[in-house]
Each structure stands twice: as structure tokens, then as C-alpha cells.
PDB file of N, CA, C and O in Angstrom:
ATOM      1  N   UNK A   1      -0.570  26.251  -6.492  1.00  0.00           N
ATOM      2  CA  UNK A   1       0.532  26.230  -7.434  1.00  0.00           C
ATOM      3  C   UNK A   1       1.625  25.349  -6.851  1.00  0.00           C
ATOM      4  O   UNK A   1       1.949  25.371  -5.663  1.00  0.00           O
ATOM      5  N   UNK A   2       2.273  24.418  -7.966  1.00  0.00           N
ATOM      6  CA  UNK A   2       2.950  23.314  -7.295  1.00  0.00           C
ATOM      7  C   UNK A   2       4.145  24.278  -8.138  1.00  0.00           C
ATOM      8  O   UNK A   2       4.075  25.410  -8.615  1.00  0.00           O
ATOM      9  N   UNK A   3       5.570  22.987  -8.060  1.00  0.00           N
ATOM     10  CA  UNK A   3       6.790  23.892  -9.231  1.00  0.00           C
ATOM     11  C   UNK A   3       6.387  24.022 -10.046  1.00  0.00           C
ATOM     12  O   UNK A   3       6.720  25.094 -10.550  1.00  0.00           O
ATOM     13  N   UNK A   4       5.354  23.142 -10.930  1.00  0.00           N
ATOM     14  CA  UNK A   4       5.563  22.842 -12.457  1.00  0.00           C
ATOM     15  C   UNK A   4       4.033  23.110 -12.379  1.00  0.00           C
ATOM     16  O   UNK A   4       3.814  23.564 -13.503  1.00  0.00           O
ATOM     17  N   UNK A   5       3.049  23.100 -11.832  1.00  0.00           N
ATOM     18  CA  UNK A   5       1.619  23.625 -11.909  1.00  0.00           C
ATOM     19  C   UNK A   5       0.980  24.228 -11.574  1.00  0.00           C
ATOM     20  O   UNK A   5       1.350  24.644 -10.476  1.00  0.00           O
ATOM     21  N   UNK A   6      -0.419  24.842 -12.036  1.00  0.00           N
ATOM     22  CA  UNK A   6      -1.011  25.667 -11.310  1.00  0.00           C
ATOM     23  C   UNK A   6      -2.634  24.731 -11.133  1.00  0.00           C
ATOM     24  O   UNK A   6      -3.243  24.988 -12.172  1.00  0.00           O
ATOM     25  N   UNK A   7      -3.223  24.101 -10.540  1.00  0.00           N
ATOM     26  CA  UNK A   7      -4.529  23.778  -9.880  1.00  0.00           C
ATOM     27  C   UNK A   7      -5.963  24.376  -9.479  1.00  0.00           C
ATOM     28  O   UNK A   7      -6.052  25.339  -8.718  1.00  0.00           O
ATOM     29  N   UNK A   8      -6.729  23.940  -9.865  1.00  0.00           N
ATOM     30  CA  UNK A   8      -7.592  24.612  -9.028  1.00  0.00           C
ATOM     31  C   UNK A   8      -7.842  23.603  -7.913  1.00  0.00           C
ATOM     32  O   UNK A   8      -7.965  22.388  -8.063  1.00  0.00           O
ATOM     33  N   UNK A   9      -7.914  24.487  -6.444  1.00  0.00           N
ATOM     34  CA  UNK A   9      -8.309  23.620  -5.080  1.00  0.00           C
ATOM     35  C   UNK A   9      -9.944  22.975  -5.268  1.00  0.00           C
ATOM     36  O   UNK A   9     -10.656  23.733  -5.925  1.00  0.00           O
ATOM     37  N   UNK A  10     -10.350  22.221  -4.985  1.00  0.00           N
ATOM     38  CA  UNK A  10     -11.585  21.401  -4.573  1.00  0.00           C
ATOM     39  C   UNK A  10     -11.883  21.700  -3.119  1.00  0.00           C
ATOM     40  O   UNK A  10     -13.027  22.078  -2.867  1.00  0.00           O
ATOM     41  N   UNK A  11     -11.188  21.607  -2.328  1.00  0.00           N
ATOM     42  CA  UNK A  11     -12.299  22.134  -0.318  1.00  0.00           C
ATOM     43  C   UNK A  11     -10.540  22.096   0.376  1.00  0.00           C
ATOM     44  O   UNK A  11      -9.475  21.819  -0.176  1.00  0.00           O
ATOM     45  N   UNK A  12     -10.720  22.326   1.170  1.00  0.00           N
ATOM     46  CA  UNK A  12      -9.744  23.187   2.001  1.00  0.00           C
ATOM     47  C   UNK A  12     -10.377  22.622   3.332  1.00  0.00           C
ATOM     48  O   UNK A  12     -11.555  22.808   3.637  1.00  0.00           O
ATOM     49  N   UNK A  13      -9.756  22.136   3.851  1.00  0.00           N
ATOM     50  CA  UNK A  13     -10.138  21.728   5.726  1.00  0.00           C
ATOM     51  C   UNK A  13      -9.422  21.785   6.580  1.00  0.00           C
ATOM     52  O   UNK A  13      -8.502  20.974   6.472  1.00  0.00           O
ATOM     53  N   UNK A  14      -9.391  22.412   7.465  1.00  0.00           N
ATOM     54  CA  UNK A  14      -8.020  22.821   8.952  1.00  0.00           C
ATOM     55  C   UNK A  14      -8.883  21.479   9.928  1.00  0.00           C
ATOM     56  O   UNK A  14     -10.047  21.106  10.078  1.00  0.00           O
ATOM     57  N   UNK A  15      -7.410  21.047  10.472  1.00  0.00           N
ATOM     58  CA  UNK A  15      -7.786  19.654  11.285  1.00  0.00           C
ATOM     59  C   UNK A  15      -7.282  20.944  12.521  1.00  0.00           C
ATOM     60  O   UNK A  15      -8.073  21.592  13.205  1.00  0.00           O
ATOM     61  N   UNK A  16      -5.815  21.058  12.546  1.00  0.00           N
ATOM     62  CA  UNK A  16      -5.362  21.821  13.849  1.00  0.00           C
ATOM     63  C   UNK A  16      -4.564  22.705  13.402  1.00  0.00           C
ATOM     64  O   UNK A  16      -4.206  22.726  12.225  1.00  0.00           O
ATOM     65  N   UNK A  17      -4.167  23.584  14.322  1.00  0.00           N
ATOM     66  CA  UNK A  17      -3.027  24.643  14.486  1.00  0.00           C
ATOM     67  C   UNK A  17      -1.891  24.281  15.482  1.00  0.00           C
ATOM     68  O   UNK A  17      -2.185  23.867  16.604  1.00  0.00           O
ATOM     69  N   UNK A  18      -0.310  24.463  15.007  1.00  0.00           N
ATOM     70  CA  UNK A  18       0.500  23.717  15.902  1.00  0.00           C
ATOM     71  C   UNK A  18       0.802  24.330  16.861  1.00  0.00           C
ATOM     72  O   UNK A  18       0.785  25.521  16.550  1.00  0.00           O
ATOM     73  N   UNK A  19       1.158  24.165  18.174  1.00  0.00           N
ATOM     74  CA  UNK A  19       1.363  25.460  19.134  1.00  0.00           C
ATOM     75  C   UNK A  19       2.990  24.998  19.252  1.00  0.00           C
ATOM     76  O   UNK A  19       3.565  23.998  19.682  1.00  0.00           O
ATOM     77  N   UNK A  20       3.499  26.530  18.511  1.00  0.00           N
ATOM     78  CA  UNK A  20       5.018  26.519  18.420  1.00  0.00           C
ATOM     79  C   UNK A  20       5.427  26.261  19.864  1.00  0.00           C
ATOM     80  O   UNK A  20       6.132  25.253  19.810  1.00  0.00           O
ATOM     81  N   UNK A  21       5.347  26.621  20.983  1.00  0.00           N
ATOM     82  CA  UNK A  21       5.705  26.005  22.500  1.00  0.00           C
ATOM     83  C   UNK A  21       6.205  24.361  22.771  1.00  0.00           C
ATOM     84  O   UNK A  21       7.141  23.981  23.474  1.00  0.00           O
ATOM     85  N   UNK A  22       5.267  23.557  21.982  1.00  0.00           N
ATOM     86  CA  UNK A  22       4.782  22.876  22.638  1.00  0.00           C
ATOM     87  C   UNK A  22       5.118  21.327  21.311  1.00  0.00           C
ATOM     88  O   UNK A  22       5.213  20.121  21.536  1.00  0.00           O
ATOM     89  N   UNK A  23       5.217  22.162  19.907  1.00  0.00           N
ATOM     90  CA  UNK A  23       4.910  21.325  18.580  1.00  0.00           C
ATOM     91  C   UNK A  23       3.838  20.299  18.731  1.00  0.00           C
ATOM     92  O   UNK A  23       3.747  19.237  18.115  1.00  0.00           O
ATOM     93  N   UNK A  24       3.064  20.764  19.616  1.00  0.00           N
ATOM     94  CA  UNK A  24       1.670  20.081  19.523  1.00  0.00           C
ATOM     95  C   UNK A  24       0.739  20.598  18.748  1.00  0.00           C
ATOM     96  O   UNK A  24       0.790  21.780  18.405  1.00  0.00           O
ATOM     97  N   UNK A  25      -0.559  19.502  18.249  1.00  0.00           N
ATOM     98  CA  UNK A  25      -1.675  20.118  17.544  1.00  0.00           C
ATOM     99  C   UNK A  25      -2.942  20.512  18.298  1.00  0.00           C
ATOM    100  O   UNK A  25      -3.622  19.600  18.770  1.00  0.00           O
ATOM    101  N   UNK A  26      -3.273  21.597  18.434  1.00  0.00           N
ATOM    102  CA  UNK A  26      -4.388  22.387  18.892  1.00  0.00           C
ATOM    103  C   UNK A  26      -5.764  22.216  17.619  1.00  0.00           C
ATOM    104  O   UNK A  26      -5.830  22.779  16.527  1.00  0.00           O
ATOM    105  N   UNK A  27      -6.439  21.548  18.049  1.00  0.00           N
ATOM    106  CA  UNK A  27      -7.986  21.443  17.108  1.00  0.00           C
ATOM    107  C   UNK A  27      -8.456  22.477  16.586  1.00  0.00           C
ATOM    108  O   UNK A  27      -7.683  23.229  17.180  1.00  0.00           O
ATOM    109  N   UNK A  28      -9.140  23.250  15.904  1.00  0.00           N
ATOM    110  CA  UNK A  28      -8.679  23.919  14.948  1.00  0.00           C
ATOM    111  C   UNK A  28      -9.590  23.779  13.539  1.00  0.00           C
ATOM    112  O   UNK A  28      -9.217  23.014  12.650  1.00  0.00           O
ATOM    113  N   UNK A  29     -10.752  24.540  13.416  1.00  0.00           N
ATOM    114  CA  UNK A  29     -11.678  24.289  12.118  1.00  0.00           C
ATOM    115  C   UNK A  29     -10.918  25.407  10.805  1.00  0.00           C
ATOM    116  O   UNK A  29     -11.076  25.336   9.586  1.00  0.00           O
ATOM    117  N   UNK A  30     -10.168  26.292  11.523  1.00  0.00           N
ATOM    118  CA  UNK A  30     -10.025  27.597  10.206  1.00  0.00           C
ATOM    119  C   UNK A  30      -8.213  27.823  10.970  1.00  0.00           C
ATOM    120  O   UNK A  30      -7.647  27.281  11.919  1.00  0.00           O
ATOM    121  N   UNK A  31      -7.777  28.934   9.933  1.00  0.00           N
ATOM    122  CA  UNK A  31      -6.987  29.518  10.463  1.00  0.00           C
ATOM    123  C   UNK A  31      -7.090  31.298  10.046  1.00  0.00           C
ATOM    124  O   UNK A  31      -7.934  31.938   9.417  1.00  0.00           O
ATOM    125  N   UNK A  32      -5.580  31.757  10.850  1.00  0.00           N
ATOM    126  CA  UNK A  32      -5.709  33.318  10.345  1.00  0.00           C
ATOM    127  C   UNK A  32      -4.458  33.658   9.758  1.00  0.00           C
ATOM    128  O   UNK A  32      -3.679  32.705   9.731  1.00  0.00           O
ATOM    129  N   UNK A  33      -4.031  34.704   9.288  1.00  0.00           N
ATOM    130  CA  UNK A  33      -3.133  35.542   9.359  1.00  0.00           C
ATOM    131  C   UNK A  33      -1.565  34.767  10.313  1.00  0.00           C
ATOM    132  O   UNK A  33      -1.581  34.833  11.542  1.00  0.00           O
ATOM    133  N   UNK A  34      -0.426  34.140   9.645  1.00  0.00           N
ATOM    134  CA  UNK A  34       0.597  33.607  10.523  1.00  0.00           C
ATOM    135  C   UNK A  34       0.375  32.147  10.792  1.00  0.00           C
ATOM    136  O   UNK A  34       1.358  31.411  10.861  1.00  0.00           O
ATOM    137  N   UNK A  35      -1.110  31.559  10.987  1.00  0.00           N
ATOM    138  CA  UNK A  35      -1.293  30.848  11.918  1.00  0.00           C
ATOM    139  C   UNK A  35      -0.285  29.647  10.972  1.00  0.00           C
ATOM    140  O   UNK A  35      -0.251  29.543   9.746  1.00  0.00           O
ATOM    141  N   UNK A  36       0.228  29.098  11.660  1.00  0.00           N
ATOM    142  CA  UNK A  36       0.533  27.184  11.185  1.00  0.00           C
ATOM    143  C   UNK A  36      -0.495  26.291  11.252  1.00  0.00           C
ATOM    144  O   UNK A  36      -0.988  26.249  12.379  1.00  0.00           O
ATOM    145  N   UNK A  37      -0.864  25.754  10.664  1.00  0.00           N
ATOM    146  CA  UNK A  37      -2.011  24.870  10.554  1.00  0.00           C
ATOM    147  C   UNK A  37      -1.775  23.344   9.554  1.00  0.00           C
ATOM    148  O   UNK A  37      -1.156  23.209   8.499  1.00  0.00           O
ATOM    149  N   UNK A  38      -2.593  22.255  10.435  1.00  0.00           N
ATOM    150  CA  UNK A  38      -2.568  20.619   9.440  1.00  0.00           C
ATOM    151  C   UNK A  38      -3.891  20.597   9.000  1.00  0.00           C
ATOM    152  O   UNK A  38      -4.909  20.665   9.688  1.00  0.00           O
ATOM    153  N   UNK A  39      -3.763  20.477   7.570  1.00  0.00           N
ATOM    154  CA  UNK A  39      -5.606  20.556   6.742  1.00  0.00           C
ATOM    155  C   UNK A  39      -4.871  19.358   5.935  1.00  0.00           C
ATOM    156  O   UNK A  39      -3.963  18.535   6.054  1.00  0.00           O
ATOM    157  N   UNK A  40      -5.889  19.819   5.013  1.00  0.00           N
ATOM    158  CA  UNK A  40      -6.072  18.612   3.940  1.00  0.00           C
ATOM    159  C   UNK A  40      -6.943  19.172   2.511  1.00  0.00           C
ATOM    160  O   UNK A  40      -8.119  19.535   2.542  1.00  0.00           O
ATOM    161  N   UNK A  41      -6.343  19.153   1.659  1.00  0.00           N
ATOM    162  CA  UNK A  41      -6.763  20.040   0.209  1.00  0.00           C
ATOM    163  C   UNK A  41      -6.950  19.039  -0.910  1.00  0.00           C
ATOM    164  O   UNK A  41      -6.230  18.246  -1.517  1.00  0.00           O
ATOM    165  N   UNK A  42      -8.525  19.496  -0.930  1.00  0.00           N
ATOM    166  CA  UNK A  42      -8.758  17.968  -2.226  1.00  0.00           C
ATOM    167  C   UNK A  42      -8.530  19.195  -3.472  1.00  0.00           C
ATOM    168  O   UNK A  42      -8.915  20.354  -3.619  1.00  0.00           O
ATOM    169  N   UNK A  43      -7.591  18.132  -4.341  1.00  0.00           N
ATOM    170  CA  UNK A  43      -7.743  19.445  -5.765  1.00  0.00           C
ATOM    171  C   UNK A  43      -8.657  18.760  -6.549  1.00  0.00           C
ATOM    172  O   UNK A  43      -9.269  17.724  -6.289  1.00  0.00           O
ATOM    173  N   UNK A  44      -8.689  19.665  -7.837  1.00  0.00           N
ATOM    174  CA  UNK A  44      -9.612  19.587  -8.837  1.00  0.00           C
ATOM    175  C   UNK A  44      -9.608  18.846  -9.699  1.00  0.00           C
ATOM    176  O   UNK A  44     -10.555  18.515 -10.412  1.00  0.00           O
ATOM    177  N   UNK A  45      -8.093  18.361  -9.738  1.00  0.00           N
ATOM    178  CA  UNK A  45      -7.618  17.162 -10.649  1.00  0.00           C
ATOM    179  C   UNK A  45      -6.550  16.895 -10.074  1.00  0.00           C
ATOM    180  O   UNK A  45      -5.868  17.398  -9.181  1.00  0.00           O
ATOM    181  N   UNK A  46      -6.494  15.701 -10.968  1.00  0.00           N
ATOM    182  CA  UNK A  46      -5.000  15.051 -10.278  1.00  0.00           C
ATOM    183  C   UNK A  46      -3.703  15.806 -10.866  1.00  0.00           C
ATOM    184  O   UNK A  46      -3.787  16.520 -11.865  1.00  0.00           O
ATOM    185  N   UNK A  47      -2.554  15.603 -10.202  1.00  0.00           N
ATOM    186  CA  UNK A  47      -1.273  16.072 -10.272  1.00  0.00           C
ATOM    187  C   UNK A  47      -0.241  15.420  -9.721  1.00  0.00           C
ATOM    188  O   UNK A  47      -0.371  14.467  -8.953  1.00  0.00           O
ATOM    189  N   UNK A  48       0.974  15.969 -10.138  1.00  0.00           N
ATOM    190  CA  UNK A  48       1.940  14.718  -9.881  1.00  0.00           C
ATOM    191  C   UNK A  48       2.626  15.779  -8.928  1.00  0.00           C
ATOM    192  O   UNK A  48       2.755  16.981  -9.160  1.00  0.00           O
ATOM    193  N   UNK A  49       3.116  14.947  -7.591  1.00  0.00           N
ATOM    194  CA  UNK A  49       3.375  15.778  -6.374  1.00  0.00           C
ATOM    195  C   UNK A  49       3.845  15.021  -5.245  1.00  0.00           C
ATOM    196  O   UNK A  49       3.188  14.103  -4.754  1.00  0.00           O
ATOM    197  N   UNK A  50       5.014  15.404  -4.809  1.00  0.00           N
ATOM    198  CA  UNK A  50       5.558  14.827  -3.894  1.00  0.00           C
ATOM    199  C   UNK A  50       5.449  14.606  -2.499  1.00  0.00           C
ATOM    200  O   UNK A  50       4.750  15.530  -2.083  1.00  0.00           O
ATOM    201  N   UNK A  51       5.759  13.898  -1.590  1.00  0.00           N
ATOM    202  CA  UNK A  51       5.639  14.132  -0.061  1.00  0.00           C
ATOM    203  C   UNK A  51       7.074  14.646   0.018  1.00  0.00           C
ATOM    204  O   UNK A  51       8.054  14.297  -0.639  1.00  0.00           O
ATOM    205  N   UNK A  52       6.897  16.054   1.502  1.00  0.00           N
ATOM    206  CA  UNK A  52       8.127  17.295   1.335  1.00  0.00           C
ATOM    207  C   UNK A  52       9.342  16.629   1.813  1.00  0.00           C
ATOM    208  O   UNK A  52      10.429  17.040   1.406  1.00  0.00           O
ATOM    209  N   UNK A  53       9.260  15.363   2.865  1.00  0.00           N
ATOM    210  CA  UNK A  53      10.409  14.902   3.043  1.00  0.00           C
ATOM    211  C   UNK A  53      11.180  13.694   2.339  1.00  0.00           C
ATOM    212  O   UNK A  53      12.240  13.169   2.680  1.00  0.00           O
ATOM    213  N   UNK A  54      10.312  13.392   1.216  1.00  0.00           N
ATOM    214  CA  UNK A  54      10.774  12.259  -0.053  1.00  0.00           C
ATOM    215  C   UNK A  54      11.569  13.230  -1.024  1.00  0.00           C
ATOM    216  O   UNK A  54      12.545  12.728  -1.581  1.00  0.00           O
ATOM    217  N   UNK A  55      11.231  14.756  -1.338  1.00  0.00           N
ATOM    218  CA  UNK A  55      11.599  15.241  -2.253  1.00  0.00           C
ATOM    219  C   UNK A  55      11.214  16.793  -1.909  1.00  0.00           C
ATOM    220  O   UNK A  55      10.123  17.253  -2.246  1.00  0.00           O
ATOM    221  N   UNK A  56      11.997  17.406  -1.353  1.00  0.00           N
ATOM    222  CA  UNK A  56      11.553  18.645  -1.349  1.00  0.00           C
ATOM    223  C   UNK A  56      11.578  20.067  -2.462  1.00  0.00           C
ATOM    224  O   UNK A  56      11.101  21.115  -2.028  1.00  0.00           O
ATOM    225  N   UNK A  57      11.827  20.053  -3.080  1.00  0.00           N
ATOM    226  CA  UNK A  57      11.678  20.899  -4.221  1.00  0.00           C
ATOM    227  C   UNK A  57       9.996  20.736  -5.032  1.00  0.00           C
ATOM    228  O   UNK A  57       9.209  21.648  -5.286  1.00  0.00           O
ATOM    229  N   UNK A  58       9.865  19.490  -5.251  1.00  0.00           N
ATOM    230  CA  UNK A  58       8.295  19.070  -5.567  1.00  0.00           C
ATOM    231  C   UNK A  58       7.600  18.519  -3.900  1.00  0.00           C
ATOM    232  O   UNK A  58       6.763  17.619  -3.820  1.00  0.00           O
ATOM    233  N   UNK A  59       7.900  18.925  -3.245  1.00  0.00           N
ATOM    234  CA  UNK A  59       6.752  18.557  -2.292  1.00  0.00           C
ATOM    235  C   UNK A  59       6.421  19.735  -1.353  1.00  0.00           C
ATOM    236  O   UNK A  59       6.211  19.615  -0.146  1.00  0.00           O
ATOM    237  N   UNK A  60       6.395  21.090  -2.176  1.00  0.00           N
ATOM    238  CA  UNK A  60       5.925  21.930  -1.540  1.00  0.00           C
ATOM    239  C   UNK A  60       4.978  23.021  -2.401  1.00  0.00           C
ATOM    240  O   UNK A  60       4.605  22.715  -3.534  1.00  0.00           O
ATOM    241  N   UNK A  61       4.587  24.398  -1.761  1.00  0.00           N
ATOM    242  CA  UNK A  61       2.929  24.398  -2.668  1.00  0.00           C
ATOM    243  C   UNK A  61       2.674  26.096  -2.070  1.00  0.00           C
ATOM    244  O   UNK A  61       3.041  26.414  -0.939  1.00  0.00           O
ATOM    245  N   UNK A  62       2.206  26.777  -2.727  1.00  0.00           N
ATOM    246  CA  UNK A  62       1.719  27.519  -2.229  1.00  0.00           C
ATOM    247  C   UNK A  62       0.092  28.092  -2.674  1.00  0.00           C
ATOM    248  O   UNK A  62      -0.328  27.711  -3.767  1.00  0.00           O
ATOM    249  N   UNK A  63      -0.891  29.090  -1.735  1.00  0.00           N
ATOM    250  CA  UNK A  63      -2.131  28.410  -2.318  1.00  0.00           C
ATOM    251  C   UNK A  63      -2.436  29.758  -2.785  1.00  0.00           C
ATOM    252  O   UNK A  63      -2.225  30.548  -1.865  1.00  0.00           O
ATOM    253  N   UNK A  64      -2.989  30.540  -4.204  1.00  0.00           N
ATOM    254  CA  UNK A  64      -2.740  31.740  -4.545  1.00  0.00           C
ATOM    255  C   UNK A  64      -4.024  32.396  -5.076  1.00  0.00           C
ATOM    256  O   UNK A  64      -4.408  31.870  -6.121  1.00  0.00           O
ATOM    257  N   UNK A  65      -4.813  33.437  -4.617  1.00  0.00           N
ATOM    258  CA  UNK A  65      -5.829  34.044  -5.174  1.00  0.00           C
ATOM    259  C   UNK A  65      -6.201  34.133  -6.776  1.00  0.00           C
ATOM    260  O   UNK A  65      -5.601  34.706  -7.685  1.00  0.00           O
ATOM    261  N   UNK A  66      -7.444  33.333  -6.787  1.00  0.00           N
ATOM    262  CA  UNK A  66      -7.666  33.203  -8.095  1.00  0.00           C
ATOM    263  C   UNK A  66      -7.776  34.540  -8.888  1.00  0.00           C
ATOM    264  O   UNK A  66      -7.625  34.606 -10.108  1.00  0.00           O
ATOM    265  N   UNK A  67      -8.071  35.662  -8.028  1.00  0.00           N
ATOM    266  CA  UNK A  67      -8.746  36.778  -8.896  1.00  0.00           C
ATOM    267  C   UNK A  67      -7.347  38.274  -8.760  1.00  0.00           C
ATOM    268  O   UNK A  67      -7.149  39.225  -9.515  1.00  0.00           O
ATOM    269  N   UNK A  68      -6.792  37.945  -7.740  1.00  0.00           N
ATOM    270  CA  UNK A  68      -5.623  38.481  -7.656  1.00  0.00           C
ATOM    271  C   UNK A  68      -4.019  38.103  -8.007  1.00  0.00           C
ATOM    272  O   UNK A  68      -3.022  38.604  -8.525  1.00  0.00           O
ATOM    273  N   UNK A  69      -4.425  37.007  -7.433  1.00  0.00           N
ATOM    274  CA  UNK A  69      -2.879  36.413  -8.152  1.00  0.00           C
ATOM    275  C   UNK A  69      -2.050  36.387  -6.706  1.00  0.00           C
ATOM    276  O   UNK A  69      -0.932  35.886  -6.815  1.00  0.00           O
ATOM    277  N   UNK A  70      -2.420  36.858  -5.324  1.00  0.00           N
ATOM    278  CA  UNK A  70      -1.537  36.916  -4.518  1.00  0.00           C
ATOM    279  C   UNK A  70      -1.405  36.188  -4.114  1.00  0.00           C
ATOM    280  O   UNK A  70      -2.403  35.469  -4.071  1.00  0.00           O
ATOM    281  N   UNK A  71       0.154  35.512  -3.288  1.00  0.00           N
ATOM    282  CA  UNK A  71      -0.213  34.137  -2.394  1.00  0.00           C
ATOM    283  C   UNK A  71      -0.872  34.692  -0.924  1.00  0.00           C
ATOM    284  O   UNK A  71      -0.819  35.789  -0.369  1.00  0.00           O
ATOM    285  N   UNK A  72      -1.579  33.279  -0.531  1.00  0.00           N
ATOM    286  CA  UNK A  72      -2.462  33.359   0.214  1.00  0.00           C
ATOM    287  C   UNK A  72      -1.375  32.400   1.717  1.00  0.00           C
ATOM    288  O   UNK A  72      -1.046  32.600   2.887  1.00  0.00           O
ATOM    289  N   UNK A  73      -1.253  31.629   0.919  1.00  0.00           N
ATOM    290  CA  UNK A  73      -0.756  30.715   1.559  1.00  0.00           C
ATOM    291  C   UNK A  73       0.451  29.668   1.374  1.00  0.00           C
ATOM    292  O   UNK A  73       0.636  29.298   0.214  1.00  0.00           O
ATOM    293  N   UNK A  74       1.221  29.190   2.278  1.00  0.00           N
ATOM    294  CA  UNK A  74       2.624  28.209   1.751  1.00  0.00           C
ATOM    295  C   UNK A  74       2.079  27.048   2.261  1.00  0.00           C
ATOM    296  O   UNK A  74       0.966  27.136   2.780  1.00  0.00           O
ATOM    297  N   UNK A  75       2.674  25.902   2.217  1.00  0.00           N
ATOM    298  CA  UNK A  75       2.856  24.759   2.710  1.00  0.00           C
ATOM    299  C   UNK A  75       3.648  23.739   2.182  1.00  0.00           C
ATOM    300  O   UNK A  75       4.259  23.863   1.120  1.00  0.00           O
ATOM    301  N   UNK A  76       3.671  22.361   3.137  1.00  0.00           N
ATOM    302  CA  UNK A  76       4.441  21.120   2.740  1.00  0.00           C
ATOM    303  C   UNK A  76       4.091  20.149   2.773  1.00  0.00           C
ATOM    304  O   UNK A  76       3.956  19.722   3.920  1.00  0.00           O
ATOM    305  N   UNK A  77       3.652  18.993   1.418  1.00  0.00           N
ATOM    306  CA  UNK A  77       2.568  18.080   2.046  1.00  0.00           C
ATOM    307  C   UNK A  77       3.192  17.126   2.679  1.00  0.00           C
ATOM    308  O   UNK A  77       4.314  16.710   2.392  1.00  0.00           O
ATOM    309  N   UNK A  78       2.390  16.683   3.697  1.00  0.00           N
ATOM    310  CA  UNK A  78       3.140  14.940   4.277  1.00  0.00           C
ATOM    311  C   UNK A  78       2.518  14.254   4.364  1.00  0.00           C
ATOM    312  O   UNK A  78       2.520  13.472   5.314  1.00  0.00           O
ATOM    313  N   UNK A  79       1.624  14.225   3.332  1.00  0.00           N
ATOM    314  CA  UNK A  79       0.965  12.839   2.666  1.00  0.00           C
ATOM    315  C   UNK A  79       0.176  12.991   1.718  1.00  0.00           C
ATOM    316  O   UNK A  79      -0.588  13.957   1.749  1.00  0.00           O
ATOM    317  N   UNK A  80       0.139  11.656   0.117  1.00  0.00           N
ATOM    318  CA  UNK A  80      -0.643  12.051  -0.772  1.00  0.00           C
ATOM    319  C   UNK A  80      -1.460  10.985  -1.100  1.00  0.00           C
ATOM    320  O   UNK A  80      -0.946   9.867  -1.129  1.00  0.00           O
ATOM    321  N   UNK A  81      -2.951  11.152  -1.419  1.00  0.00           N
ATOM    322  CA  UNK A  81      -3.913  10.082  -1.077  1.00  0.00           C
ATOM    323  C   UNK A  81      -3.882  10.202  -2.868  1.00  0.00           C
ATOM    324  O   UNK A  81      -4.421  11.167  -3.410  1.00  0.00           O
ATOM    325  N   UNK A  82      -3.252   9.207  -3.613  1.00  0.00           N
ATOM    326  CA  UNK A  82      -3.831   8.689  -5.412  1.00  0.00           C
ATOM    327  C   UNK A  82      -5.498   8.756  -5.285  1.00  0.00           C
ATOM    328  O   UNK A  82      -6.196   8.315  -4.372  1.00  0.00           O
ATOM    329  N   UNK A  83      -5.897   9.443  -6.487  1.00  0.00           N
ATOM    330  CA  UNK A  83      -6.950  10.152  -7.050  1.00  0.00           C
ATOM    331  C   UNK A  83      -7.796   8.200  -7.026  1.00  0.00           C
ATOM    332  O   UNK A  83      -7.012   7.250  -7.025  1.00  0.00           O
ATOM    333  N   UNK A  84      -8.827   8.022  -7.016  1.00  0.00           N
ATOM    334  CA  UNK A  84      -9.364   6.808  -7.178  1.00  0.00           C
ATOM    335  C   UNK A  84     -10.024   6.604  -8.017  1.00  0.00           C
ATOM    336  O   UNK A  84     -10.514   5.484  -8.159  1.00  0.00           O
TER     337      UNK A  84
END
């Protein structure tokens, strides 16, 4: 769910987890519960969506159970690859 939409995700991939100590990235296939994590979320269609430090009100997201409705997850993108 963006401000103005709701999506369905396409794949979900964790590159790393950041280690608050350090603001380094730790490698990293999944995450848990808290964790901070840099992935990459192909959606299902295209959408109009910002990068978080061009525009932050539209460049942020949260990712929400299809069958519950709960959020699952927040984030902020910082980078958007146009649909091809």
C-alpha cells in the first residue's frame, strides 16, 4: 500500500540487514520480527511512486496481509526501476 494505492507484490528479496552499530549492511536472504533490512519488491503492476528522499509523503509504503489486512511491514524506497 502506497498513499494513494493498494498493489499486489510480485517477489520480495532481502539483499541485507543494517547493523544499527555500525550503519553497515550485513548479507542477509530473509528477515524477522524488528529486523531493518535492503530488498527489492517487484510489484504486480506499475504505479506511480516516489524515491523517499525526492518526496517523502509518496515515497514511502507499507507491505500489508492480503487475508488479514495487518501491516506486515514499513519501508522507504531509494530507488525506482520504470516498468519496461
Amino acid at each position: 500500500r502506497t498513499a494513494t494505492d493498494l498493489v499486489p507484490v510480485g517477489m520480495i528479496s532481502i539483499r541485507a540487514h543494517i547493523d544499527l552499530e555500525t550503519i553497515g549492511e550485513i548479507p542477509a536472504a530473509g528477515c524477522a520480527v524488528n529486523d531493518i533490512a535492503v530488498g527489492r519488491i517487484t510489484l504486480g503492476r506499475s504505479i506511480a511512486i516516489d524515491r523517499y528522499a525526492d518526496h517523502m509523503a509518496t515515497g514511502c509504503f507499507i507491505l500489508v496481509d492480503p487475508i488479514s489486512g495487518a501491516t506486515i511491514a514499513a519501508g522507504a524506497v531509494t530507488n525506482v526501476v520504470p516498468a519496461a
